[in-house]
C-alpha positions as CSV (number, residue, x, y, z in Angstrom):
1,X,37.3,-112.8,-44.8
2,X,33.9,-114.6,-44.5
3,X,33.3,-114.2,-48.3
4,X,36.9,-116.4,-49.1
5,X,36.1,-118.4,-46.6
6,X,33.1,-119.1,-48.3
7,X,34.8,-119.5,-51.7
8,X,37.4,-121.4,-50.3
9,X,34.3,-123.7,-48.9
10,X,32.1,-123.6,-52.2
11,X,35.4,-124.6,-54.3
12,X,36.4,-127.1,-52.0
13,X,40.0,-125.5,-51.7
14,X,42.0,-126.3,-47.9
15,X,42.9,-123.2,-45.9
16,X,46.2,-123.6,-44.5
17,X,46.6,-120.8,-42.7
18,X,43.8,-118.2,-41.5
19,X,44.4,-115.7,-38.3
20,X,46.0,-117.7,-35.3
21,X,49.5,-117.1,-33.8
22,X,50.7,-113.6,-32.9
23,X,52.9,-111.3,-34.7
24,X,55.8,-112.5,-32.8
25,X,55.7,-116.4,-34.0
26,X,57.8,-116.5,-36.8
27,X,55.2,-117.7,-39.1
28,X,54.4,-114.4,-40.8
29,X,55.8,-111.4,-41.1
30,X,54.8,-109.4,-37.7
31,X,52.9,-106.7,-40.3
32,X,51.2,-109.5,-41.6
33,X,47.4,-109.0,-42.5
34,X,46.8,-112.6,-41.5
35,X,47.0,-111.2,-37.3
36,X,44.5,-108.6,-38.9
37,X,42.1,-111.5,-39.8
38,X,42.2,-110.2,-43.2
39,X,43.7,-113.0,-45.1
40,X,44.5,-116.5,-45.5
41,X,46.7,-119.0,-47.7
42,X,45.1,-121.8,-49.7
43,X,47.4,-124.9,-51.0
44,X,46.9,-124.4,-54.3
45,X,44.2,-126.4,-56.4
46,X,44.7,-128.2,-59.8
47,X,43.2,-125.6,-61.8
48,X,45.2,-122.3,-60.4
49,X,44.3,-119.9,-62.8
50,X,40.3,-120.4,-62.1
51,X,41.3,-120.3,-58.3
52,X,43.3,-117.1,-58.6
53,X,40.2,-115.7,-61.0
54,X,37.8,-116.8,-57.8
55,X,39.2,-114.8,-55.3
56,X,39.7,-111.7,-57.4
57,X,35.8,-112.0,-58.7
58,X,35.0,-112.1,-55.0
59,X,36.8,-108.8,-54.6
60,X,40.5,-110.0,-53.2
61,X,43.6,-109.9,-53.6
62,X,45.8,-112.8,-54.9
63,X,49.7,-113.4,-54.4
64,X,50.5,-116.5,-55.5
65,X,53.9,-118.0,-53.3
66,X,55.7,-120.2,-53.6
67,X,54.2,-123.2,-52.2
68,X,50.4,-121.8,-51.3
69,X,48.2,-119.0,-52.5
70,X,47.8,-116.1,-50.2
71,X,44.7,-114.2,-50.5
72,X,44.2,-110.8,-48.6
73,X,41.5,-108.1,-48.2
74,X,43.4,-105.1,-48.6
75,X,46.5,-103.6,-50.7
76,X,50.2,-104.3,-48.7
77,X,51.3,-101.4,-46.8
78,X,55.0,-100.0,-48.1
């Protein structure tokens, strides 16, 4: 995740949620790559659809939500 952090960084965009807590916390769900350390959610910036083109340039994955973008390093498990 060094590489969004780093694009989160160079396009001035606030992480709001990286890797802390534990899969028991209630603030993802337990499978949740975030425990992983591969992903984060950004709030989302005034341009979206340049953000959302960012991330996937640098090679991620981009579900926007409701209120935040969540950006992941690998495809969700079913």
């Amino acid at each position: 995740m060094q590489d969004a952090l780093a694009v989160a960084s160079w396009r001035g965009d606030v992480v709001t949620s990286g890797s802390e807590g534990t899969p028991d916390d209630g603030v993802h769900d337990p499978t949740s790559q975030h425990y992983q350390g591969t992903a984060i959610d950004l709030r989302y910036a005034a341009r979206r659809f340049a953000q959302v083109a960012d991330y996937r340039a640098a090679g991620y994955i981009v579900v926007p939500e409701k209120d935040h973008l969540h950006i992941q390093k690998y495809p969700r498990r079913i």
